[in-house]
C-alpha positions in Angstrom: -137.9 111.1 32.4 -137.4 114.6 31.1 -141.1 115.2 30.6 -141.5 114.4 34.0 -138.8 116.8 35.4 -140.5 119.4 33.2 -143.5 119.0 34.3 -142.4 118.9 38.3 -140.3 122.5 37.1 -143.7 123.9 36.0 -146.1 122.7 38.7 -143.5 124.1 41.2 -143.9 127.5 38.9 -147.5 127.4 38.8 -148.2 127.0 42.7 -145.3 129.1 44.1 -145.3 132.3 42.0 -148.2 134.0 43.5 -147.6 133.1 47.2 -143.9 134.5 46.3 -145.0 137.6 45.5 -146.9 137.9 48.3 -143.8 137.1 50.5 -141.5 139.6 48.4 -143.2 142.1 50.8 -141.3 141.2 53.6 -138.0 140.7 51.6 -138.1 144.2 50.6 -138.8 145.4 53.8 -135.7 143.6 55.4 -133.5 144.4 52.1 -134.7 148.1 52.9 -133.4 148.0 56.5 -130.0 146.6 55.5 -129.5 148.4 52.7 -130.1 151.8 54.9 -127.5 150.1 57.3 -125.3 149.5 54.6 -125.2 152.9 53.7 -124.5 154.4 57.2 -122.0 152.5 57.5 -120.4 153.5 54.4 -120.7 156.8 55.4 -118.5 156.5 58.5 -115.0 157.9 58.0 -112.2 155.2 58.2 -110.0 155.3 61.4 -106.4 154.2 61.7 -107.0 151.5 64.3 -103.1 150.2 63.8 -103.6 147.8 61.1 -107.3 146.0 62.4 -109.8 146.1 59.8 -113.1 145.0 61.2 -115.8 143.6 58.6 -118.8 141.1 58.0 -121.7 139.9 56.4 -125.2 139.7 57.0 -128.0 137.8 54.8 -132.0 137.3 55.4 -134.0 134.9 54.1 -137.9 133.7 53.4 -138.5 130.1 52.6 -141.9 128.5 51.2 -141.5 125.0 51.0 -144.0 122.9 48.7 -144.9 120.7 52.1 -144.9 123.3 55.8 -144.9 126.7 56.6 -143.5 129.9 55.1 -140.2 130.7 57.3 -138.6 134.5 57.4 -135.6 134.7 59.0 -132.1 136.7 59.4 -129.7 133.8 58.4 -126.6 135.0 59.8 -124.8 138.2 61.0 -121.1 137.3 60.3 -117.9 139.7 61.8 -114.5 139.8 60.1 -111.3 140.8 62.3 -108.0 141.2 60.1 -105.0 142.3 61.2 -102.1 143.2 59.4 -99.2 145.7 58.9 -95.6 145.2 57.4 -94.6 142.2 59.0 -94.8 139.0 57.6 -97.5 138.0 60.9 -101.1 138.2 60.2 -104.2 137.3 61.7 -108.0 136.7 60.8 -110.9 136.1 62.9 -114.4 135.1 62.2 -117.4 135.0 64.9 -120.8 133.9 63.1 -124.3 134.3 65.0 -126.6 131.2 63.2 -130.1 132.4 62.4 -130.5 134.9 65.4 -134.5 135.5 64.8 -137.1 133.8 62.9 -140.4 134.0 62.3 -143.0 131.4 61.4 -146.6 130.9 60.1 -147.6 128.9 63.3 -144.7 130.1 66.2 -144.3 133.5 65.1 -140.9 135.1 66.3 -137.9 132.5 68.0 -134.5 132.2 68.5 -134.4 128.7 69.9 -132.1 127.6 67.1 -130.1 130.8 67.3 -126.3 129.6 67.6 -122.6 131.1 67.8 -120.3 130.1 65.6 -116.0 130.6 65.8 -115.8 130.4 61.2 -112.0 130.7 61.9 -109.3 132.4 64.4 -105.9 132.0 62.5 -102.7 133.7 62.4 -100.0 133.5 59.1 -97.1 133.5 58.7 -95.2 134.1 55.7 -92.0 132.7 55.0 -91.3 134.0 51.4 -93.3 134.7 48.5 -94.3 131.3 47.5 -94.8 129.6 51.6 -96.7 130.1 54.0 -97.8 128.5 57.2 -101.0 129.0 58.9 -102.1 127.8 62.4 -105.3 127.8 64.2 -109.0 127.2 62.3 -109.5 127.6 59.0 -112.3 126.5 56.2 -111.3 123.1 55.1 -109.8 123.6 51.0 -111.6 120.9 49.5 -113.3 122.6 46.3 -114.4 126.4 45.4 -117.9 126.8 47.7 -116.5 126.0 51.1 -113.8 128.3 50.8 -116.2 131.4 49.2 -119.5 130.4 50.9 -120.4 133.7 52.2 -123.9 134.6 51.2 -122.6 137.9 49.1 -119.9 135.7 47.4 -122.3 132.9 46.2 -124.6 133.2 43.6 -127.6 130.9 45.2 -129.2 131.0 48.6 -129.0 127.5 48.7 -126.0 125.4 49.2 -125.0 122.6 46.8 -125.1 119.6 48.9 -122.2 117.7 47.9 -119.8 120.6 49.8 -122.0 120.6 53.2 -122.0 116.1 54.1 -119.3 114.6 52.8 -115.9 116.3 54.4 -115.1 118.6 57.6 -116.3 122.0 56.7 -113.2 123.3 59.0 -110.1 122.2 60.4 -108.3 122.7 63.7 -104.6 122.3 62.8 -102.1 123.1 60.5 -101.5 124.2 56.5 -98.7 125.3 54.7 -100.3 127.1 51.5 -99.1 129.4 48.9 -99.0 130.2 45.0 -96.6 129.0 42.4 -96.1 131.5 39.5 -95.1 130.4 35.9 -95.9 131.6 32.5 -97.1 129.8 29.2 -97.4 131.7 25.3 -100.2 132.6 26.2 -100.4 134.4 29.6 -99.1 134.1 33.3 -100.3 131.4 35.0 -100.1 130.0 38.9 -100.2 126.7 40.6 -101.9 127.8 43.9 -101.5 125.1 46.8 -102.3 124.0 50.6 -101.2 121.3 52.3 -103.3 120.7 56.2 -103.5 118.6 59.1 -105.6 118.3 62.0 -104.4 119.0 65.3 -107.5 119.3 67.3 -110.4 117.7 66.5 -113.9 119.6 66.8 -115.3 119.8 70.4 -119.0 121.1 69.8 -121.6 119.6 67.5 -123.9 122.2 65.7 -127.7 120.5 65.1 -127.0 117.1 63.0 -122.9 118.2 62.1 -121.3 114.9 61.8 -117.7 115.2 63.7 -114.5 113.9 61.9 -111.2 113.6 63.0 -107.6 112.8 61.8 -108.2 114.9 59.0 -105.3 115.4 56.5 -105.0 116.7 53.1 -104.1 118.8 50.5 -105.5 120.7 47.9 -104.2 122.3 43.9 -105.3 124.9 41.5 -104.1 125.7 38.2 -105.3 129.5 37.5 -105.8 129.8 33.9 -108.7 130.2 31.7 -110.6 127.2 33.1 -109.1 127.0 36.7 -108.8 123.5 37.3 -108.7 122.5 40.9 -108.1 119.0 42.5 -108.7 118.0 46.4 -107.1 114.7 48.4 -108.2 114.4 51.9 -108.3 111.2 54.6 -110.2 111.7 57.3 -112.3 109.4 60.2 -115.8 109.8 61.5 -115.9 110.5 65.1 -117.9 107.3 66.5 -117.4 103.9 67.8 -116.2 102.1 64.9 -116.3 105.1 62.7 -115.2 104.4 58.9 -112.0 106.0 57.7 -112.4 107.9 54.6 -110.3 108.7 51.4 -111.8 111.6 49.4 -111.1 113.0 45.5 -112.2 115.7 44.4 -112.4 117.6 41.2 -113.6 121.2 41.1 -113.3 124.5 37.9 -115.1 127.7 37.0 -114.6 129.6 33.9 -116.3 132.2 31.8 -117.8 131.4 28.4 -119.2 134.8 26.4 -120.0 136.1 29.8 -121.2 133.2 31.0 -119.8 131.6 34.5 -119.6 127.6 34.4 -118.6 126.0 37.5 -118.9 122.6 39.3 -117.7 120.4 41.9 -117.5 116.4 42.0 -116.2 114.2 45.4 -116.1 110.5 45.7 -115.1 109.1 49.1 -114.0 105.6 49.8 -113.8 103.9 52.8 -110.5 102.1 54.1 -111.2 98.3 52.8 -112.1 100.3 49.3 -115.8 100.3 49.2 -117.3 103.7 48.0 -118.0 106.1 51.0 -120.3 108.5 49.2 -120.4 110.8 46.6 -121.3 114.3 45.4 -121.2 116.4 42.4 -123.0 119.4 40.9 -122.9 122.0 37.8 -124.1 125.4 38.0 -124.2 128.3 34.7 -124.6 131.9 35.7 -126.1 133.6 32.5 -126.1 137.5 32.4 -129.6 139.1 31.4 -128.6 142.7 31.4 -128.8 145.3 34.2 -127.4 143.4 37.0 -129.6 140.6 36.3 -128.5 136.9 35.9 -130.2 133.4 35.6 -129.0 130.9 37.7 -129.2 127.1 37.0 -128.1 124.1 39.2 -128.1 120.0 39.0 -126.9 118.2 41.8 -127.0 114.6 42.9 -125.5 113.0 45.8 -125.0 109.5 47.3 -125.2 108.0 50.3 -124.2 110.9 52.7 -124.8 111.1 56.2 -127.1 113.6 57.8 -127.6 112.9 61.4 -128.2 109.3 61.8 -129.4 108.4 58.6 -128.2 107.8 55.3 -129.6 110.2 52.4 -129.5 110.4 48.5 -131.2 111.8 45.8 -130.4 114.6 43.1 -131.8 118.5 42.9 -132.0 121.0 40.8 -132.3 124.8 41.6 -133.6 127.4 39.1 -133.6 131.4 39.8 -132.4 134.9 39.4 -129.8 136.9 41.1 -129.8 140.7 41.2 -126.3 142.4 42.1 -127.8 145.4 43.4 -124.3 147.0 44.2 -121.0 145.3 44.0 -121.5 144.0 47.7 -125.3 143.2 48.3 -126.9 140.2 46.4 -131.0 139.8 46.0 -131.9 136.0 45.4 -134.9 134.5 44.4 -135.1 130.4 43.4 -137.1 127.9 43.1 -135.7 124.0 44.3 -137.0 121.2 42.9 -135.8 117.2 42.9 -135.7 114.8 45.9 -137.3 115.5 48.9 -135.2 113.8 51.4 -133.4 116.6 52.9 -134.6 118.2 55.6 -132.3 121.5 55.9 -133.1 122.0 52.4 -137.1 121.5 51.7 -138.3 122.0 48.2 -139.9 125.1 47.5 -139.1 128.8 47.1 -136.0 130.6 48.5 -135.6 134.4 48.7 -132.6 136.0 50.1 -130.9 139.1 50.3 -126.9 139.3 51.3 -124.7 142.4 52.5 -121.4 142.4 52.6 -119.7 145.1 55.0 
């Protein structure tokens, strides 16, 4: 079995290196035209705009996949609105355009996929140092990668599968969330919490998005050296007869001799007990010097749903990450494993992320 994984790993190498450095052509040139936005921006002089901060994201992409067509596209353009001053009110807003162009081998330049999306529109309230209550939409806190999955804050252009089919990426409701301090010998510690409920179900279906509803949960973190987190969440899929679901889930991230280990695991089960799906991967960020790290990723999951069908199968992703400045990201990987999922072909993935 491991010969054969290795061997997959190198043909992958062997047939995608030189068509990928043909491609890093048009990475740089649309890493080049960001980056030059980048700085302009930065070069604009901050006004008071009574406590609104306006912010965002942007990432672009190239994809070769080992079966189709090479694919360069801008991902996303992401824009931030945060509002705060010295009340205890707050509010955050997040409007997300989905792959605004792309271009193809065989269509050329489209935007027929090209989507809105409302990321979150909340407002907070705090009602001491330790509670808080937050109404409106908000990523759903199950794990680490849902909550940080902004292209600059991730270390991958691809997403581990486990955190996109088997819960509600967002919530329409309620959560009452805050952070616990308390101190061990060793150093100060927290117990950082959230507690939601759904109040209004989704109403629009992106592509294949499988809609849930009655969603309910709650979600811990110890912050310490290995930060330990753990997820509970029920939730029903939105269909005729849909199966309820009970979900675990175990998450952590910590730094070994400048290493970053982190993972995530979810098991679902339905309400007469039979298992529901499952998900789990483990990723190591290795520093190479200058900026430079190697990424490595296994993942496996079980029985999911992606549109109407049922998928499973495990992945690994291999590749390097350049932090080019403390907020723009250059990624290049290579995905290997099962090739059952069709938002995620095998292949090469380039990418390059600015955050704003």
């Amino acid at each position: 079995m491991i010969q054969l994984k290795v061997k997959e790993i190198c043909t992958c190498l062997r047939r995608w290196i030189p068509r990928a450095c043909k491609l890093a052509t048009y990475a740089g040139s649309v890493a080049l035209l960001v980056t030059l936005c980048k700085a302009a921006y930065a070069d604009e002089p901050e006004v008071e705009t009574s406590g609104f901060k306006l912010g965002g994201y942007s990432s672009s992409s190239i994809t070769a996949p080992l079966h189709g067509g090479t694919e360069l596209r801008i991902d996303d353009v992401s824009l931030m609105l945060r509002w705060e001053n010295d009340s205890r009110l707050k509010f955050f807003g997040e409007l997300e355009l989905e792959r605004p162009l792309v271009w193809n081998e065989d269509k050329h330049f489209n935007s027929k996929n090209t989507y809105l999306d409302l990321e979150r529109l909340y407002l907070d309230y705090n009602l001491s140092d330790k509670v808080n209550i937050r109404t409106g939409r908000f990523l759903t806190p199950a794990g680490r990668w849902n909550l940080l999955h902004a292209a600059p804050l991730v270390w991958t252009a691809t997403r581990p599968l486990a955190t996109s089919y088997l819960f509600p990426t967002a919530v329409n409701g309620l959560m009452l969330h805050g952070s616990i301090p308390y101190e061990t010998k060793s150093q100060n510690q927290a117990l950082e919490y959230s507690f939601f409920v759904e109040a209004l179900k989704d109403q629009i279906r992106d592509n294949n998005e499988i809609i849930y509803k009655n969603v309910a949960g709650a979600h811990f973190t110890f912050t310490n050296q290995f930060n330990l987190g753990l997820s509970l969440a029920a939730f029903t899929e939105d269909k005729p007869a849909g199966p309820d679901y009970r979900m675990l889930g175990l998450d952590f991230k910590t730094h070994i001799k400048g290493w970053e280990l982190s993972g995530e695991g979810f098991q679902r089960f339905t309400s007469s007990g039979n298992d529901g799906g499952s998900g789990a991967y483990l990723q190591s960020a290795a520093p190479l010097g200058n900026n430079w790290f190697w990424l490595t990723r296994l993942e496996t999951l079980h029985q999911a749903r992606q549109g109407s069908a049922h998928v499973s199968g495990e992945r690994w992703v291999m590749g390097l990450t350049k932090r080019i400045a403390p907020q723009q990201l250059l990624k290049m990987e290579f995905v290997g494993g099962s090739d059952n999922f069709t938002d995620t072909p095998r292949g090469f993935v380039g990418s390059f992320a600015v955050l704003f």
